[in-house]
C-alpha positions as CSV (number, residue, x, y, z in Angstrom):
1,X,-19.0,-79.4,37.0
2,X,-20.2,-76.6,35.1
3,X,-21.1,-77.2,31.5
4,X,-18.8,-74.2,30.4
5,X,-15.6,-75.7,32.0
6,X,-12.5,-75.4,29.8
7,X,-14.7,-73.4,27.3
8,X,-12.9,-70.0,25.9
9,X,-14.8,-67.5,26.3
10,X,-14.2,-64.0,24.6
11,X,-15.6,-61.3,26.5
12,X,-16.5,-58.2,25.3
13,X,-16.4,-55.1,26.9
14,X,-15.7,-51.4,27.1
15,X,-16.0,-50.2,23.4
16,X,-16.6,-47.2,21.9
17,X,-19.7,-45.6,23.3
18,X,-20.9,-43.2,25.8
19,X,-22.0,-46.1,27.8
20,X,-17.9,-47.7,27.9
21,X,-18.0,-47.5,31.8
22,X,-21.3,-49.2,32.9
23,X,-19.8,-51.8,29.8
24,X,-16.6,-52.6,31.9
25,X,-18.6,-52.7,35.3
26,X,-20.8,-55.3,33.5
27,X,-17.7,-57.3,32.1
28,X,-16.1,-57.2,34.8
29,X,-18.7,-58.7,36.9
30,X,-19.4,-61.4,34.1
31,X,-16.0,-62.4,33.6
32,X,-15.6,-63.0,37.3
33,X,-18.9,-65.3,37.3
34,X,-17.6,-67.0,34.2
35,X,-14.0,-67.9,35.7
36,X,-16.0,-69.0,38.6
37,X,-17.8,-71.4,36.1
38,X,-15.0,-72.6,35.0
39,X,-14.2,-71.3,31.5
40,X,-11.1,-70.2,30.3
41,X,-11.7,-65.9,29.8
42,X,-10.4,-63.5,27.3
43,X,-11.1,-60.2,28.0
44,X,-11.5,-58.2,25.2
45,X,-11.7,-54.2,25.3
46,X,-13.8,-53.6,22.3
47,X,-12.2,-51.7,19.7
48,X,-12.0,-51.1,15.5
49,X,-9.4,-54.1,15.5
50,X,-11.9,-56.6,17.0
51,X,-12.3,-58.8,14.2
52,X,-8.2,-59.3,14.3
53,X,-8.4,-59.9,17.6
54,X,-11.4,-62.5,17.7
55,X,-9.6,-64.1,15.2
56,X,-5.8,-64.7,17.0
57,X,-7.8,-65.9,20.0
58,X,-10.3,-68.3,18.2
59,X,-12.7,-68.3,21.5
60,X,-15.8,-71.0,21.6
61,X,-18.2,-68.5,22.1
62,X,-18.2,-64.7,22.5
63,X,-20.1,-62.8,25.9
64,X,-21.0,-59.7,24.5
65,X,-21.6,-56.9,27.8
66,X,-20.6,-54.1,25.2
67,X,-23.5,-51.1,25.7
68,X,-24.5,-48.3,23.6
69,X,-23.6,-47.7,19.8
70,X,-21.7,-49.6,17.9
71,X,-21.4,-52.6,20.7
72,X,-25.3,-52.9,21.3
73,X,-26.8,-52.0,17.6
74,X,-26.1,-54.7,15.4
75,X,-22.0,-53.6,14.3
76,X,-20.7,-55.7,16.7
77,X,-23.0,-58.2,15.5
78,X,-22.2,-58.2,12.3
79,X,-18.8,-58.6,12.8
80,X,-19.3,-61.8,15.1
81,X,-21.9,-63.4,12.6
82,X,-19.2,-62.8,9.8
83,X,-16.3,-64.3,11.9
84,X,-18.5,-67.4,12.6
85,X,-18.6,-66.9,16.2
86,X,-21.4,-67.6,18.6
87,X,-22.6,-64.6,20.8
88,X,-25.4,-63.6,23.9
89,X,-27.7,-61.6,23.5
90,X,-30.0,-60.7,20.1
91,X,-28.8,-60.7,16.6
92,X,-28.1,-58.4,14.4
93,X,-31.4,-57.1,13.2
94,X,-32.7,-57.3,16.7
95,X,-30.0,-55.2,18.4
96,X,-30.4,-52.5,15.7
97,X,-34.0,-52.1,16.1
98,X,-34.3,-51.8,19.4
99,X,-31.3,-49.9,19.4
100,X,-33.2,-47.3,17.2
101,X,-36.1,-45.9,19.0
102,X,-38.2,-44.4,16.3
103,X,-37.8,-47.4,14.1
104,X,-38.6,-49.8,17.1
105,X,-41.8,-47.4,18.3
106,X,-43.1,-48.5,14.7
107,X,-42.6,-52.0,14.7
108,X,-44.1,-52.3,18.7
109,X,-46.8,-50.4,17.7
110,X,-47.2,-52.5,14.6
111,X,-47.7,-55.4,16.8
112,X,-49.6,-54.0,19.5
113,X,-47.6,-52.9,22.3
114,X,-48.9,-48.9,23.5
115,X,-46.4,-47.0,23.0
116,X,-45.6,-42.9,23.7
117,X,-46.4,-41.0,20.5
118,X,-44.3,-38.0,19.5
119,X,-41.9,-38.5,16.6
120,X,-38.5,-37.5,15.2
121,X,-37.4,-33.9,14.2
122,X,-34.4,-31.9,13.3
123,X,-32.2,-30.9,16.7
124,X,-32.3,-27.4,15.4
125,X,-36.2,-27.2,14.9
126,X,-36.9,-28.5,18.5
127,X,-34.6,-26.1,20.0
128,X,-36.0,-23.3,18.1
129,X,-39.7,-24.0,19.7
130,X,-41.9,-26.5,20.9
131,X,-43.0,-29.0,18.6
132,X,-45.2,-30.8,20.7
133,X,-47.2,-29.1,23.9
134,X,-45.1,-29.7,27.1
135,X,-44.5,-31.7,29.3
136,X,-42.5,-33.8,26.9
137,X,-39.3,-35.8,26.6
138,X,-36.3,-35.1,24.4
139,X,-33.6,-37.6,23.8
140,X,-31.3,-39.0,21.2
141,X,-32.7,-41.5,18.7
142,X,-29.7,-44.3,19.6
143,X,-28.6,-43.9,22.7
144,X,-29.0,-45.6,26.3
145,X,-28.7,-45.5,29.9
146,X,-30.3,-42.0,29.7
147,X,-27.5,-40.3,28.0
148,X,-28.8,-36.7,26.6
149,X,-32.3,-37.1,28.0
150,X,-34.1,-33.4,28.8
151,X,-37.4,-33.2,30.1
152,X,-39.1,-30.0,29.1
153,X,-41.8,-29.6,32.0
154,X,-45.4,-27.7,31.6
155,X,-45.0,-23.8,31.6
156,X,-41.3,-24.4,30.4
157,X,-40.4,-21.3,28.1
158,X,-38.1,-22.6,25.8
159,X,-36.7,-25.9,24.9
160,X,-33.5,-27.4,25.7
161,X,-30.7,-25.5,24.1
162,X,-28.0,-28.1,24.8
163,X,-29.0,-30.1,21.9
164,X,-27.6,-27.4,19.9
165,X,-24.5,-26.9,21.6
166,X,-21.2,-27.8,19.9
167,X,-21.1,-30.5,22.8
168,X,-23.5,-32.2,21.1
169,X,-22.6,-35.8,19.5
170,X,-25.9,-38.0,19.7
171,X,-26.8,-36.8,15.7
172,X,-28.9,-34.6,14.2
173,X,-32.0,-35.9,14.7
174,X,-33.8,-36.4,18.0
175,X,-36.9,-38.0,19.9
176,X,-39.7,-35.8,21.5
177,X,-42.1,-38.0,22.5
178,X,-45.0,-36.8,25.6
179,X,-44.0,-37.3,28.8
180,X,-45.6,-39.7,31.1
181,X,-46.3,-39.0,34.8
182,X,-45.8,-42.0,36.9
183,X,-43.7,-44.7,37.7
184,X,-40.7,-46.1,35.8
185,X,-41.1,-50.1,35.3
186,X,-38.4,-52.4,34.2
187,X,-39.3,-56.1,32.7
188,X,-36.7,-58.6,32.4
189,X,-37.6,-61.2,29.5
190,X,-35.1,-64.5,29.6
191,X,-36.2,-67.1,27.1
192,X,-38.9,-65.1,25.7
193,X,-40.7,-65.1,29.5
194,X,-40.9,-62.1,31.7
195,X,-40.1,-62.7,35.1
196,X,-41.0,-60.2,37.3
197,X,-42.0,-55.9,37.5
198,X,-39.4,-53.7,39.2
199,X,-40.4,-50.7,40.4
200,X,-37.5,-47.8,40.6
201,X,-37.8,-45.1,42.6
202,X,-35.0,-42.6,41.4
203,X,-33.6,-40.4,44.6
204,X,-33.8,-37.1,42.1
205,X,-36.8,-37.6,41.1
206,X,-35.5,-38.6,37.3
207,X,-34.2,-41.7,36.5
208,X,-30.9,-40.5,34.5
209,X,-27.9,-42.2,34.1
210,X,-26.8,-40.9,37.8
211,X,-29.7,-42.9,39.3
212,X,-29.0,-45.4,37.2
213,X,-25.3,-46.3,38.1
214,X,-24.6,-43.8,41.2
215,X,-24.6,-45.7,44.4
216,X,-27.6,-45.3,46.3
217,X,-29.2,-43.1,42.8
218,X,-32.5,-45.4,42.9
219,X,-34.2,-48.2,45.1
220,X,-35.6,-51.1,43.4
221,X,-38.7,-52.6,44.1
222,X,-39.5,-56.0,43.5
223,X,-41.7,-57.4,42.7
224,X,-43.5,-54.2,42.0
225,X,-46.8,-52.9,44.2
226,X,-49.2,-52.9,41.0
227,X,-53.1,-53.2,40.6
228,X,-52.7,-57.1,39.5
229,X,-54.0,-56.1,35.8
230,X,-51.1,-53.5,35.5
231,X,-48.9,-56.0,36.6
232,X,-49.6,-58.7,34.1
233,X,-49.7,-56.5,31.4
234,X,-46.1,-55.3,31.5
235,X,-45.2,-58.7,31.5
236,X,-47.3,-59.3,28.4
237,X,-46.0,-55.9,26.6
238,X,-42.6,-56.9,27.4
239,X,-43.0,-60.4,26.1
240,X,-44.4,-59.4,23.1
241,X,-41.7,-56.5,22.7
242,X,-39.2,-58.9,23.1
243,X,-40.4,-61.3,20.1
244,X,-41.5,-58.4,17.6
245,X,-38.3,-57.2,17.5
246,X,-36.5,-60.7,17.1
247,X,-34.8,-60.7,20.2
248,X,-33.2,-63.4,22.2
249,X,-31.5,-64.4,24.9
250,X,-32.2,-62.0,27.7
251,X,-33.6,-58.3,26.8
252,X,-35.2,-55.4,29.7
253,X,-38.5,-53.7,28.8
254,X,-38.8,-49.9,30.4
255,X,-41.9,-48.7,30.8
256,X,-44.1,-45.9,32.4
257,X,-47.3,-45.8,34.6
258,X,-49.3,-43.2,35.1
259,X,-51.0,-44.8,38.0
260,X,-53.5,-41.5,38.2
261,X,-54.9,-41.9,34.6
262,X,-54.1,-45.8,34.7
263,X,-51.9,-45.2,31.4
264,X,-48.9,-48.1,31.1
265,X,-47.0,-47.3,28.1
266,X,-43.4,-49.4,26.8
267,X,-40.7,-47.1,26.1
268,X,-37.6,-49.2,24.7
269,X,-35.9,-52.8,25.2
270,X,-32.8,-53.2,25.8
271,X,-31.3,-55.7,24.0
272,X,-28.0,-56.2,26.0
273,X,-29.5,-54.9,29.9
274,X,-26.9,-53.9,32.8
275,X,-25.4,-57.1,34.0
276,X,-24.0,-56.6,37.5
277,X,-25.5,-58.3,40.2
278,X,-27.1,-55.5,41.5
279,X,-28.4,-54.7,38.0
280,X,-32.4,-55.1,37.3
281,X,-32.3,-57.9,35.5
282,X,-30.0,-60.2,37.8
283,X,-32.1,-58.8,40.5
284,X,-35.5,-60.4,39.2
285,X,-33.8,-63.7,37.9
286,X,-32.6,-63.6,41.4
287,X,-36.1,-63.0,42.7
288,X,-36.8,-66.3,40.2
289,X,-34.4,-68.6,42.0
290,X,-31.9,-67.7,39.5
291,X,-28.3,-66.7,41.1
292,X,-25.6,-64.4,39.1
293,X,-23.7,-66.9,38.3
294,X,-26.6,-69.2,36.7
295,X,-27.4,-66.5,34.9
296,X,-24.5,-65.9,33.3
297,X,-24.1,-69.5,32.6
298,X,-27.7,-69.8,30.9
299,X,-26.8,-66.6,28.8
300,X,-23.4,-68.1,27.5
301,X,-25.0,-71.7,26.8
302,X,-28.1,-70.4,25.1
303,X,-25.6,-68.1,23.0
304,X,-23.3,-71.4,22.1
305,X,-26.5,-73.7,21.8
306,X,-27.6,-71.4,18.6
307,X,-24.1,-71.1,17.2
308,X,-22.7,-74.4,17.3
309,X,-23.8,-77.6,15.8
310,X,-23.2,-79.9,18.9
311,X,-24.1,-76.6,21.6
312,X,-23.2,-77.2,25.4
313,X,-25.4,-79.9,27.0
314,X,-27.8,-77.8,29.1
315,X,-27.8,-78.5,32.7
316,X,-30.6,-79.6,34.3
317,X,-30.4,-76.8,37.0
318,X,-30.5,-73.9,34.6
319,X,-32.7,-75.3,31.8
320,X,-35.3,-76.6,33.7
321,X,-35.6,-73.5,35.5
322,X,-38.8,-71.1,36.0
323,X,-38.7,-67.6,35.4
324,X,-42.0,-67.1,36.1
């Protein structure tokens, strides 16, 4: 018998952000693998009234697949460490770092993980000229899944002007940052151990959020074709990107290689990853021996482990599992 039978679990998904339909796809899929578990499921479409709602249901332990702002950068967080409820994924300090890229780029650096340069500036400054030389990146400071990402290549003439339109709601300042030529690398950390390199090969050529979440938008390869030292160090950068910023629970590293200058650069964590299980990083635990549903069990006992005095007695099959 599962450890999380008859547990109430409250899970969170949907929300406010740009992000609110990968959020339900990655509920949906949880809350399936929970009920399969066992455990009694709430499902809870994230709104303002959440804390009212947490409250009338009085769940054991909270799954948080919320994505993007407000779910994913230490708000929801808050609320949940106020209410006195235990939740996946990384706290509240944790989830807004990472969740805001210039301030995480200076605490990874900090502690020794390469990082892109570049910086922040006004929206209306970069779209008046270039403020680095191209090629270079432009994207908000606090968003995911590639939402209002431009790439301004070599010999562009102007900058992106759509950062200036009235369509506009990622803020007013925004992340240019050189572009790296390459390959885009993900690294799944569970337990504060990487567990394998995927490599994505985008079908546009760009990984944005279509080739992200449209069927058939990327292929994944894993475990990655890497020179062996290229392959260890994203595991280490990860690893050690996933402790600088306090993280826990399970966090994915995204990275770049430019395999024709031998350049591997980290360029954010995500503290609460895509989590279907076609997602990357159910498709390396998988690669570990580590099913969906395992996972999902492993994610929702760690979370009540930390918040409860007693915790769920950790079964032998997920604790004692590898991930390397």
């Amino acid at each position: 018998m599962s450890a999380l039978a008859g547990r109430h679990v409250a899970l969170l998904m949907g929300g406010l952000s740009s992000e609110r339909e990968v959020s339900l796809v990655s509920g949906r899929e949880c809350g399936a693998a929970l009920e399969r578990l066992g455990a009694k499921v709430s499902y809870v479409d994230a709104g303002r009234d959440i804390a009212q709602v947490l409250t009338r249901l009085r769940p054991d332990v909270c799954f948080n697949a919320l994505h993007g702002e407000w779910g994913e950068d230490g708000c929801v967080q808050g609320v949940l460490e106020t209410l006195g409820l235990p939740y996946t994924h990384s706290g509240v300090l944790a989830s807004a770092l990472a969740m805001d890229k210039a301030k995480a780029k200076a605490v990874l650096a900090a502690a020794g993980v390469a990082v892109p340069g570049g910086g922040l500036f006004n929206r209306f400054e970069v779209a008046a000229d270039h403020v680095i030389a191209p090629p270079y990146v432009v994207k908000p400071n606090a968003e995911g899944s590639s939402v209002g990402v431009f790439i301004v290549q070599e010999g562009a003439n102007r900058p992106p002007q759509e950062i200036v339109a009235p369509s506009w709601t990622f803020g007013e300042e925004v992340m240019v940052e050189p572009y790296i030529a390459g390959r885009e690398l993900a690294v799944g950390v569970m337990d504060g151990r990487a567990m394998t390199v995927t490599d994505i090969v985008p079908r546009s050529g760009f990984y944005d959020y279509e080739a992200k979440y449209g069927e058939g938008g990327s292929e994944h390869i894993l475990p990655a074709q890497l020179p062996h030292h290229v392959f260890e160090k994203a595991l280490k950068l990860a690893e050690l990107a996933h402790a600088a910023l306090g993280c826990r629970g399970v966090t994915r590293s995204d990275l770049r290689y430019d395999d024709v200058k031998d350049i591997l650069v980290l360029l954010e964590v995500n503290t609460q990853p895509g989590m279907t299980p076609t997602s990357l990083v159910p498709e390396q635990a998988a690669l570990k021996g580590v099913d969906f549903d395992r996972l999902v069990l492993w994610i929702t006992e760690d979370a009540y482990a930390r918040g409860s005095a007693g915790g769920i007695a950790r079964s032998s099959e997920t604790s004692d599992q590898s991930v390397r």
